[in-house]
C-alpha positions as CSV (number, residue, x, y, z in Angstrom):
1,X,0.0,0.0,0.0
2,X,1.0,3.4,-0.7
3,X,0.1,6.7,1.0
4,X,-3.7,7.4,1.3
5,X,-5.2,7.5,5.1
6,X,-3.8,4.4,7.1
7,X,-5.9,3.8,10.2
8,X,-4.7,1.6,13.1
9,X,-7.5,-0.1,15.0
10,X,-10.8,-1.3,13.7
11,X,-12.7,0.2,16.9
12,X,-15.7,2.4,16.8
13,X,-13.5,5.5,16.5
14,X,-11.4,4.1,13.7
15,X,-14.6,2.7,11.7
16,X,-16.3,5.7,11.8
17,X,-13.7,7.6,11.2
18,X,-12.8,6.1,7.7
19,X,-16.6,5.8,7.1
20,X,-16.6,9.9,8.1
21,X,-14.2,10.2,5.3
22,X,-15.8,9.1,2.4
23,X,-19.0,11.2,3.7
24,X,-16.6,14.0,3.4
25,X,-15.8,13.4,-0.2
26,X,-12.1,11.6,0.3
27,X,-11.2,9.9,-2.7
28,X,-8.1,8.4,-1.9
29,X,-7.4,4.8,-0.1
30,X,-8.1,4.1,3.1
31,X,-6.7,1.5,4.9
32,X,-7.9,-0.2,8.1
33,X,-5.3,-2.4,10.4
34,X,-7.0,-4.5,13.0
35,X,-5.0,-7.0,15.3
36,X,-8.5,-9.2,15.5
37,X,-9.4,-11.7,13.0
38,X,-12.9,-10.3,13.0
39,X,-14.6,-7.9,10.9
40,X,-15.2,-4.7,13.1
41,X,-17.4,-4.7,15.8
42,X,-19.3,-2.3,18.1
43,X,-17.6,-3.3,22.0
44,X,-20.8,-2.0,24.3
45,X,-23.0,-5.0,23.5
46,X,-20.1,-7.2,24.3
47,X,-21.6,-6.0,28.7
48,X,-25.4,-5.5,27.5
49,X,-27.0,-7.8,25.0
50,X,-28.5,-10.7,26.8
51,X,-26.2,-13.8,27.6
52,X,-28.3,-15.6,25.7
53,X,-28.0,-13.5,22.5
54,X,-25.2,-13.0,20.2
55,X,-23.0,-9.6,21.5
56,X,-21.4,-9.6,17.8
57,X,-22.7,-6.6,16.8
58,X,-21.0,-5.5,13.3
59,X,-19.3,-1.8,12.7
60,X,-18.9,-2.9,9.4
61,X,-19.4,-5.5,6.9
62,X,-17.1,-6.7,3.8
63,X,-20.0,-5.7,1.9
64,X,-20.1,-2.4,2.9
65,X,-16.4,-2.0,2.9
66,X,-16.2,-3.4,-0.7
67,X,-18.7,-0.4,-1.7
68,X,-16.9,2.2,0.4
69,X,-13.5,1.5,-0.5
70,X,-12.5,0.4,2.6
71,X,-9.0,-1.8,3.0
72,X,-9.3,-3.8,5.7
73,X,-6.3,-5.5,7.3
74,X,-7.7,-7.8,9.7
75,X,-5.6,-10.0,12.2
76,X,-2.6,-7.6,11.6
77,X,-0.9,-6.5,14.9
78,X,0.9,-2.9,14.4
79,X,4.1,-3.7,16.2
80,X,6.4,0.1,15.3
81,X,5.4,3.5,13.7
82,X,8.2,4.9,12.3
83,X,6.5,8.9,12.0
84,X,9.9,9.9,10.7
85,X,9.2,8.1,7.3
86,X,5.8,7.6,7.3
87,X,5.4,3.9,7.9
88,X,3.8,1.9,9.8
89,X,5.7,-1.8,10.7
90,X,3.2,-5.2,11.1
91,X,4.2,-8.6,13.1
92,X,4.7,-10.0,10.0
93,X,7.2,-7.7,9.0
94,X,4.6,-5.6,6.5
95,X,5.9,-1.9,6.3
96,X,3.1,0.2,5.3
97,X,3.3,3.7,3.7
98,X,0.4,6.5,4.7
99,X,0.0,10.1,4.2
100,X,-1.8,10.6,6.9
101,X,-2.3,8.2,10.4
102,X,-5.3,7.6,12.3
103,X,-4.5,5.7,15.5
104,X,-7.8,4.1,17.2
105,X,-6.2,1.2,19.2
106,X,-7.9,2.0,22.4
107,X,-6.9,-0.5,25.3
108,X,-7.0,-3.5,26.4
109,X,-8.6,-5.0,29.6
110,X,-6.0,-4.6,32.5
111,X,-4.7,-8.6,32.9
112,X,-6.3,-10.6,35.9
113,X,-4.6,-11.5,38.8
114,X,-6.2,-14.9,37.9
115,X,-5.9,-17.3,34.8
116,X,-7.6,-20.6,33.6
117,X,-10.6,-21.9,32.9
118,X,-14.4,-20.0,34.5
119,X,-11.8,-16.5,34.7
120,X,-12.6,-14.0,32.4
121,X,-11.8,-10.8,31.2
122,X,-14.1,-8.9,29.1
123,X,-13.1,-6.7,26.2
124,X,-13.1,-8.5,23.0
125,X,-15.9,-10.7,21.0
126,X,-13.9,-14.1,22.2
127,X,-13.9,-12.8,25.9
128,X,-17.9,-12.0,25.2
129,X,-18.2,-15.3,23.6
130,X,-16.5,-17.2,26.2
131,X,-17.9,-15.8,29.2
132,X,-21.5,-16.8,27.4
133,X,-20.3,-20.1,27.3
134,X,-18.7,-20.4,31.0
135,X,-21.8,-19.2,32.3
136,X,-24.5,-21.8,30.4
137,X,-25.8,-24.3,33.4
138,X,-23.4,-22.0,36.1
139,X,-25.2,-21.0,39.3
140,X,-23.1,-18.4,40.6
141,X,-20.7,-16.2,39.7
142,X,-18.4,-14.2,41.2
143,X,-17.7,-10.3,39.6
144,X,-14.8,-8.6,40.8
145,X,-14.5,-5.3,40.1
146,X,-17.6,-2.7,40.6
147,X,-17.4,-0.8,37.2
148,X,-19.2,-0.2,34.6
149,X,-18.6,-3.5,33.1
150,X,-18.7,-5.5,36.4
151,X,-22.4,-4.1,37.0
152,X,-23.4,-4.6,33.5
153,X,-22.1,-8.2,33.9
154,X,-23.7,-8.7,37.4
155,X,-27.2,-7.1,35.5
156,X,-27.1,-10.3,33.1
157,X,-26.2,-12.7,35.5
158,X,-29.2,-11.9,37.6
159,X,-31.8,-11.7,34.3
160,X,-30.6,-15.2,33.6
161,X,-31.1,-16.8,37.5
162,X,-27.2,-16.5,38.4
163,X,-26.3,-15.7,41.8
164,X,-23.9,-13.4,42.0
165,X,-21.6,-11.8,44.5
166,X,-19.4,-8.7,43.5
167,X,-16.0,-7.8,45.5
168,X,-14.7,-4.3,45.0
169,X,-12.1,-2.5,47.5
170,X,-14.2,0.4,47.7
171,X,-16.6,0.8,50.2
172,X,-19.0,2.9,47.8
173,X,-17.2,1.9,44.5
174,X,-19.1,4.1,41.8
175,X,-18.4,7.8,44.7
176,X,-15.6,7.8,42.0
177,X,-18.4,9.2,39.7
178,X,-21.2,9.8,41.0
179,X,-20.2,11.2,44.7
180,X,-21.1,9.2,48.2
181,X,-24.5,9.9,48.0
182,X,-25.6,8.4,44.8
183,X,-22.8,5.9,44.4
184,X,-24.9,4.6,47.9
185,X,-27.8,4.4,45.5
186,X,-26.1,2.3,42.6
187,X,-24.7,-0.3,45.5
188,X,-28.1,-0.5,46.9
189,X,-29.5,-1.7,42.9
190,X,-27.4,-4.1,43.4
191,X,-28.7,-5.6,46.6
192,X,-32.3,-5.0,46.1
193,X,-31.6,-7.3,42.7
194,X,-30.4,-10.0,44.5
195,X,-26.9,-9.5,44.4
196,X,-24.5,-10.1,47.1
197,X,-21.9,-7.0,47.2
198,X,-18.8,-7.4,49.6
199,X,-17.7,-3.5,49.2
200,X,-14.8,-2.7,51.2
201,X,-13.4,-6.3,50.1
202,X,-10.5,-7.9,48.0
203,X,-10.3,-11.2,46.8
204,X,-7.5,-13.1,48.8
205,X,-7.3,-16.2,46.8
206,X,-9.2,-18.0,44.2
207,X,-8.0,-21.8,43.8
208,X,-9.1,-24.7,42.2
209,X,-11.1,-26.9,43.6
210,X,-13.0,-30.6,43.0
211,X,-12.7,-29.1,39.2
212,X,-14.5,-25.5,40.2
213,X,-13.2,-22.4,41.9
214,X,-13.5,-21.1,45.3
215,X,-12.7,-17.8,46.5
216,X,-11.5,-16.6,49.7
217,X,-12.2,-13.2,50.6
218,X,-10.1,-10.4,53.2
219,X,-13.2,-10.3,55.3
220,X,-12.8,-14.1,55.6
221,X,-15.4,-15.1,54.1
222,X,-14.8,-18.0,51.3
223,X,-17.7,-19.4,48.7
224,X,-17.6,-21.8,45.7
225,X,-18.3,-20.2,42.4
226,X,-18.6,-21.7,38.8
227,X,-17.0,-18.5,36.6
228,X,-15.2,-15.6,37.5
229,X,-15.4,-12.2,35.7
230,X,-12.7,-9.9,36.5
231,X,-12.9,-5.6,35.5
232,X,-10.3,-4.4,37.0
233,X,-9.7,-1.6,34.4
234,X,-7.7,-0.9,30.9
235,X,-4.2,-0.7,29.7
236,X,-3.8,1.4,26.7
237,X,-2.4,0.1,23.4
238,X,0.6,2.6,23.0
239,X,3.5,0.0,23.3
240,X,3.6,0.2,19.3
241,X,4.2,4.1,19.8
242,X,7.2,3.8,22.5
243,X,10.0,4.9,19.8
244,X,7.7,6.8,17.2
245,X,8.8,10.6,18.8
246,X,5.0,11.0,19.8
247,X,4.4,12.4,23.0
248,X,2.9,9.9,25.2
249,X,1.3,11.0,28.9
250,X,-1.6,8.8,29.3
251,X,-2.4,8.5,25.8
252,X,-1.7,10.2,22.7
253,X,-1.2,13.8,23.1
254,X,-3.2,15.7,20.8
255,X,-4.6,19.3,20.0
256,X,-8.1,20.1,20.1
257,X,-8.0,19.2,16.2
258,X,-7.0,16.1,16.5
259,X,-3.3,15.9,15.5
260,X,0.0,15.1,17.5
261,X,1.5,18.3,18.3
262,X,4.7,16.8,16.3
263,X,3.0,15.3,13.3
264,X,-0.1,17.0,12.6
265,X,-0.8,14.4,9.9
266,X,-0.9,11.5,12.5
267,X,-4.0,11.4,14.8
268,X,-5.9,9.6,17.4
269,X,-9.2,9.1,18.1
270,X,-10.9,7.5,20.7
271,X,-9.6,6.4,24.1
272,X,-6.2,6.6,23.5
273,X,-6.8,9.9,22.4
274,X,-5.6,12.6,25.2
275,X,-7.2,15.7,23.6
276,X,-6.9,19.1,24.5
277,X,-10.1,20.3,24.9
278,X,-10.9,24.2,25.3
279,X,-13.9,24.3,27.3
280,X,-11.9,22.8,30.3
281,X,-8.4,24.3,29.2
282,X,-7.0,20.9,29.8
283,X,-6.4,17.4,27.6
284,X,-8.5,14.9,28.8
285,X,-8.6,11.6,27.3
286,X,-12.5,10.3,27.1
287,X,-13.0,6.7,27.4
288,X,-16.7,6.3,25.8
289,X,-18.1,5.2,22.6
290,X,-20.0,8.8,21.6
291,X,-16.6,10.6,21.9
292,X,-15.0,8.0,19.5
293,X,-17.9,8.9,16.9
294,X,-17.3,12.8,17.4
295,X,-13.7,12.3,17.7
296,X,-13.6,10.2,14.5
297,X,-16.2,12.7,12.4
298,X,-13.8,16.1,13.4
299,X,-10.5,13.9,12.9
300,X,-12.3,13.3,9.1
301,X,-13.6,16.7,8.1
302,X,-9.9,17.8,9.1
303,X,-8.1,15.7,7.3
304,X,-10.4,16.4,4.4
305,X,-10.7,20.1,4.9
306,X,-7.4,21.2,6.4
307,X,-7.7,24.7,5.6
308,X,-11.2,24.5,7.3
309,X,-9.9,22.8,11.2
310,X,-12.9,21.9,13.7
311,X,-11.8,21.4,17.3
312,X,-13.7,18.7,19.2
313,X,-15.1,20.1,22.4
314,X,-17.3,17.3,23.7
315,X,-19.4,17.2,26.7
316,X,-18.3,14.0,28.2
317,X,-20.8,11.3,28.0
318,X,-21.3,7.4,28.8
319,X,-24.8,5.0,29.3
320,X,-25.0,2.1,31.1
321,X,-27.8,-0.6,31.4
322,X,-28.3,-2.0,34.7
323,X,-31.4,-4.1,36.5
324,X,-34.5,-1.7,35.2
325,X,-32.1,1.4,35.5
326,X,-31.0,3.1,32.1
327,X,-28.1,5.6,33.4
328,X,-26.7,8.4,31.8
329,X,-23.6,10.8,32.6
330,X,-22.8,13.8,31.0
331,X,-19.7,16.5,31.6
332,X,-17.9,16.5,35.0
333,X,-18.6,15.9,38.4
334,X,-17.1,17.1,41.4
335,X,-18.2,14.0,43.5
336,X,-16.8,16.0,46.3
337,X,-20.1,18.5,46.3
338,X,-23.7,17.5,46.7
339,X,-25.5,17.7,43.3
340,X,-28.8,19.7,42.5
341,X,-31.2,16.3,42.5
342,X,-34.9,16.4,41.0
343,X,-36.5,12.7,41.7
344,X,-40.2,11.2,40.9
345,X,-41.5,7.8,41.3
346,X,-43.9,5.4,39.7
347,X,-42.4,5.2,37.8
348,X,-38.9,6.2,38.6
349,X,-37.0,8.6,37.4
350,X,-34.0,11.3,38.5
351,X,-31.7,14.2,37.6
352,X,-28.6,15.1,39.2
353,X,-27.2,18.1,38.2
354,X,-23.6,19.6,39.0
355,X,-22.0,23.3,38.7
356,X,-19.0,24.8,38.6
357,X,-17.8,27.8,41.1
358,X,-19.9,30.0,38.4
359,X,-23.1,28.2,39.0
360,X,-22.9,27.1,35.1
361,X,-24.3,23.5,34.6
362,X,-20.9,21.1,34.7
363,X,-21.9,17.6,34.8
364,X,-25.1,15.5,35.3
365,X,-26.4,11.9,35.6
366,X,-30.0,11.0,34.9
367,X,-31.8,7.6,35.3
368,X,-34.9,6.6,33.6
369,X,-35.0,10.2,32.4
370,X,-34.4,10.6,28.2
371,X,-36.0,13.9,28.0
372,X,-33.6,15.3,31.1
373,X,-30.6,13.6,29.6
374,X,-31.1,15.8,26.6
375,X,-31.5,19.2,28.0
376,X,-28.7,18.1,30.3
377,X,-26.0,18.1,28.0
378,X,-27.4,21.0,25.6
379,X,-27.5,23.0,29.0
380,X,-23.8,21.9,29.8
381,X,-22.7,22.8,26.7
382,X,-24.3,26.1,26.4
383,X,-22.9,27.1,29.5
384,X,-25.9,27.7,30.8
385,X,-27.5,27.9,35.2
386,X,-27.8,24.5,36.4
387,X,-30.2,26.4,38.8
388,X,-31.8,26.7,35.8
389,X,-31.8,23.4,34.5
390,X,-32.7,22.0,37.8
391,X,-36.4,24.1,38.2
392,X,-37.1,23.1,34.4
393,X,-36.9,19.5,35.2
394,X,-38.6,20.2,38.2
395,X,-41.9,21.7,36.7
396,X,-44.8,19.2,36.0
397,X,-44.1,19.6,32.1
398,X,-40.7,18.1,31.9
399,X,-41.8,15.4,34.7
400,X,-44.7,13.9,32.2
């Protein structure tokens, strides 16, 4: 292959980004790398479709890449980017020429302190697939690690008759986001769905045992299980970058356009992607799937249009499906303050809204709520009162 945009990483941000291109009238190649074997997939339906449905949820198909003129380099591992030259090195010793870079090779799920068979990790379609598998016939499970993922797991466990107990060495593990107050809330969804939550708790051992597992717990407590699911966090693919001359400082270090501040033909998308972003004054990196998509459509329209730049600006948010609760966050949270709350029941529903020193809307977090969520972030973004905000949702209108 020779020159063209060469994009590393078949993820959300990566597809959409090369689909973002044709939209914006690119006419030369574009090439996809992807270290799976798989055609592109969409990774939030790997946590939230069913365990008895199929979490292979297509980004793209040949089909569609066929029509679009899409490359696709699948079960090719990226393994050096030489940014002096313009190429990009494969495993297999492939050395591939670009004109301009597009890296969207997010991360990977941080390793468990466990291996073998009933411990997962889940990140990819084969974890998804495997976990699926572990868990036909099992009885209980054990979920260590309270995140977003861990919940979502726990969630599907209970739908399909699981017991479940969940270990996490926080005493109110989601406070992180949400502050003490409403973190208190998402631990007690667990309990009131039948989970068993050990907060405050590590998991001493897990051995093998009469062919299962059994885990031993620091509160003493010890329990057979039949699978283990461990979300314990991400590691970010950037040991392909180490010698490229990119500045690396938890991510890819980028301007609010996109590019690396020493190659502003190579850019990154998605969560490797520390951005600058102006409304904060700071580069954040984002780690949720509607960034990727606005990352991936500026990234496009300025590779396209480079006498034209867009910055990317977003108002962080994220969605998570657990038990009967649809949650949404939006911008930042100082978990440290107490949060403008608007509730109703039957059914339920409720805001949260947080502000910054100005009183300007700064974060929120809504359950159950799809018309809040919306005037949420447009308020956020505008800049605008969350005092504001918070009577609006308030009035009998906005509650129907």
């Amino acid at each position: 292959m020779s020159g063209g945009v060469l994009i590393v990483g078949g993820s959300v941000g990566g597809i959409r980004t090369a689909r973002a291109l044709r939209n914006e009238g690119y006419a030369g190649a574009v090439t996809v790398v992807e270290a799976e074997s798989h055609l592109p997939y969409d990774k939030p339906p790997l946590s939230k479709v069913p365990l008895d449905g199929d979490a292979h949820v297509p980004l793209l198909t040949a089909e569609e890449a066929r029509e679009l003129g899409i490359e696709l380099v699948l079960g090719s591992v990226a393994v050096e980017l030489r940014a002096q030259t313009n190429q990009l090195v494969l495993a297999d010793g492939v050395v591939l020429d670009y004109d301009e870079l597009v890296i969207a090779t997010g991360a990977a799920a941080r390793p468990s302190p466990w291996t073998g068979p009933g411990v997962h990790v889940l990140r990819t379609l084969a974890d998804a697939r495997a976990l699926r598998e572990s868990l036909q016939g099992a009885s209980r499970l054990l979920v260590v690690g309270a995140g977003f993922i861990g919940a979502e797991v726990a969630s599907l466990a209970r739908k399909q008759g699981i017991e479940v107990t969940i270990v996490d060495p926080a005493p109110i593990p989601m406070a992180r986001i949400v502050g003490d107050g409403l973190g208190e809330r998402l631990s007690d969804l667990h309990r009131t769905n039948g989970v068993e939550t050990k907060f405050g708790t590590t998991v001493s051992t897990l051995d093998r045992v009469d062919g299962g597992l059994r885990a031993q717990l620091s509160d003493g407590s010890e329990f057979p299980v039949d699978a283990v699911v461990v979300g314990i966090g991400a590691v970010l693919d950037v040991g392909w970058l180490e010698s490229s001359g990119l500045t690396l400082d938890d991510g890819v270090v980028c301007d609010e356009y996109g590019r690396t501040p020493t190659f502003t033909h190579i850019h990154a998308v998605g969560d490797i992607s520390k951005w600058y972003q102006p409304r904060l004054d700071k580069s954040a990196r984002v780690e949720h799937w509607t960034n990727a998509v606005e990352q991936a459509n500026t990234v496009a329209h300025n590779i396209v249009h480079p006498d034209d730049l867009q910055a990317h600006d977003p108002v962080a948010y994220v969605w998570s499906d657990q038990y009967n609760w649809k949650i949404q966050l939006f911008g930042t949270r100082d978990t440290t303050a107490d949060p403008l709350v608007v509730e109703q029941s039957d059914p339920l529903r409720l805001a949260a809204i947080w502000q910054d020193s100005d009183g300007r809307a700064s974060g929120g977090f809504t359950v159950n709520w799809p018309k809040a969520s919306v005037q949420l972030r447009r308020t956020i973004a505008a800049g605008g009162p969350a005092d504001a905000v918070h009577t609006q949702l308030s009035t009998p209108a906005v509650k129907r």
